[in-house]
C-alpha positions as CSV (number, residue, x, y, z in Angstrom):
1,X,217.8,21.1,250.7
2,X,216.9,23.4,247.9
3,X,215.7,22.9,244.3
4,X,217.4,19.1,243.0
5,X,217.0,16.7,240.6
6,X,214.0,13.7,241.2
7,X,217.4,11.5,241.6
8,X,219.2,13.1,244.0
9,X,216.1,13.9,246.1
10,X,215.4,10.1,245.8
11,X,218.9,9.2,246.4
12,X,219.0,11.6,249.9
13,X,216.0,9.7,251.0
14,X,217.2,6.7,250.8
15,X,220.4,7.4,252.5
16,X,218.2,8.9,255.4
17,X,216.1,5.7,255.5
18,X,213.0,7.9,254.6
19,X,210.5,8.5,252.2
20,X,210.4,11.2,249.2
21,X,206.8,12.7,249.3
22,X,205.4,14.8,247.3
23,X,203.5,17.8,249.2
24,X,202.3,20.5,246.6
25,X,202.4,19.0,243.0
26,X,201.0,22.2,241.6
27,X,203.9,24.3,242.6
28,X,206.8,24.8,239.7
29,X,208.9,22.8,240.3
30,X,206.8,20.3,242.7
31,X,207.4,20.6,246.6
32,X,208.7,17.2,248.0
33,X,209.7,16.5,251.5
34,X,211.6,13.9,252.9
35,X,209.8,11.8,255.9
36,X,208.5,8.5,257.4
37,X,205.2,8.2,255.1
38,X,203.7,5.5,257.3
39,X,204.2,7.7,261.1
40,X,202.7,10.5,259.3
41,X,199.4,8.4,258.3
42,X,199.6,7.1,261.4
43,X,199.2,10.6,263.5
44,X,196.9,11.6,260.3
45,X,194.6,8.9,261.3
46,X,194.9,9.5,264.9
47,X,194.3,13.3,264.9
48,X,191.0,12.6,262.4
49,X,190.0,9.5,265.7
50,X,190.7,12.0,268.6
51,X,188.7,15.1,266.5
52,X,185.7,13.1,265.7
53,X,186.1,11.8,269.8
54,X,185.8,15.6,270.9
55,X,182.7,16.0,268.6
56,X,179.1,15.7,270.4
57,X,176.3,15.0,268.3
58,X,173.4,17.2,269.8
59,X,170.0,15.1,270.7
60,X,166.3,15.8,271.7
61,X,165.5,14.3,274.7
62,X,161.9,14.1,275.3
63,X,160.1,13.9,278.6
64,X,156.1,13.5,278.9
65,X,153.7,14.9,282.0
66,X,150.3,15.1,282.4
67,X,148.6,17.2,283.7
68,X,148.2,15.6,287.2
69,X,151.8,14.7,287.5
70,X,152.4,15.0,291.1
71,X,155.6,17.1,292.7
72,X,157.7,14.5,293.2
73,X,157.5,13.2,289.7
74,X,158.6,16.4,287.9
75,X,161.5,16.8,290.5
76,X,162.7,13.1,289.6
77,X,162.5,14.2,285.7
78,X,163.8,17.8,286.1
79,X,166.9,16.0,287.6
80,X,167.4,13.9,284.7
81,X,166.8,16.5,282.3
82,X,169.5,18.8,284.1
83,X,171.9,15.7,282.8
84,X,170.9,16.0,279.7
85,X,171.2,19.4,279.6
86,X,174.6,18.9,281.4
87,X,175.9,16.8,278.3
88,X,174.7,19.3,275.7
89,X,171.1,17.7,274.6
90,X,168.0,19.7,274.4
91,X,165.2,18.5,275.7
92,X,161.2,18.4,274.6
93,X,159.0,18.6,277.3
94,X,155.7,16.9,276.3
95,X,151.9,17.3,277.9
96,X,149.7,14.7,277.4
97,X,145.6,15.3,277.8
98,X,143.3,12.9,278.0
99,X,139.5,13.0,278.2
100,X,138.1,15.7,280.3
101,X,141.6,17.4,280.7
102,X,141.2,19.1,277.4
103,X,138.6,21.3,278.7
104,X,141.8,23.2,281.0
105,X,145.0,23.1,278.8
106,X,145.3,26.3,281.0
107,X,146.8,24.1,283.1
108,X,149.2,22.4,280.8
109,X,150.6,25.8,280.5
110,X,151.4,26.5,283.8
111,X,153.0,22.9,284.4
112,X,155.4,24.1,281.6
113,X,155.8,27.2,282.7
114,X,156.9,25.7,286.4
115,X,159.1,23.7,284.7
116,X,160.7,26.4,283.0
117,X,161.2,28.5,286.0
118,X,162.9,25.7,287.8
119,X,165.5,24.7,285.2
120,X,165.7,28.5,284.3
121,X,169.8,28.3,285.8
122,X,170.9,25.1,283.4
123,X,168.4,26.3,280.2
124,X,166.8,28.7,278.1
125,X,163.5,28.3,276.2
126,X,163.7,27.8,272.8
127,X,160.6,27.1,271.4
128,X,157.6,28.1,274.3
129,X,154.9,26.4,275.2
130,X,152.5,25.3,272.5
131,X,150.1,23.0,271.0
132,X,151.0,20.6,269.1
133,X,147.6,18.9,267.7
134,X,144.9,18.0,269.8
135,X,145.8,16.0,273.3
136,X,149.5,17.5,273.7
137,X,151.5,20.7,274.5
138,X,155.2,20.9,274.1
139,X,158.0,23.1,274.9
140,X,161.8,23.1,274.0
141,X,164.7,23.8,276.0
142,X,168.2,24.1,275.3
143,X,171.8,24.1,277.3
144,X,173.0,27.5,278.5
């Protein structure tokens, strides 16, 4: 509509049944636009709902062996740590040692290691395995 006076621009909306907002105050002379104030809170509030919707907060997921965790057991947690991989977590795989296992955290290692070979297609290693004090060994994977 141009450059007008506050009435005018006042008096236009209200003959369009709208609202006279003001967009960029810092401009000379100020930028107003004409429109339905409430519909465009409205989508503003929408887009903000939908955006923080599409958002994923990433999580550790932690998943403790031993040492003597049999086959079967590491399949049924692999499987659920492919889902978490799946929906963007990482995961912390965790060895526990007790008593006369700490004498062979050799073996710790290569139960991580397997573990990392077999989820090698859904994750990469982040953080290899470690010791972390004096009964555990960790290791951290992430999504591909």
């Amino acid at each position: 509509m141009g450059i007008l006076p506050i009435e005018k621009a006042k008096q236009a909306a209200e003959r369009a049944g709208l609202d006279l907002v003001e967009v960029h105050a810092a401009a000379d002379p100020p930028v107003c636009k004409l429109m339905d104030y409430g519909k465009y809170k409205y989508k503003q509030k929408r887009k903000a709902h939908q955006a923080k919707a599409k958002s994923h907060v990433t999580h550790v997921k932690e998943i403790r062996l031993h040492p003597k965790t049999s086959d079967h057991d590491i399949g049924y947690r692999l499987d659920h740590a492919r889902e978490f991989l799946e929906r963007g977590d990482k995961v912390l795989f965790s060895v526990m040692f007790k008593g006369r296992e700490l004498a062979h955290m050799e073996t710790g290692e290569a139960l991580l290691q397997k573990v990392a070979d077999r989820l090698a297609d859904d994750a990469r290693v982040e953080t290899p395995p470690k010791r972390d004090g004096r009964r555990r060994m960790s290791m951290l994977l992430g999504p591909k």
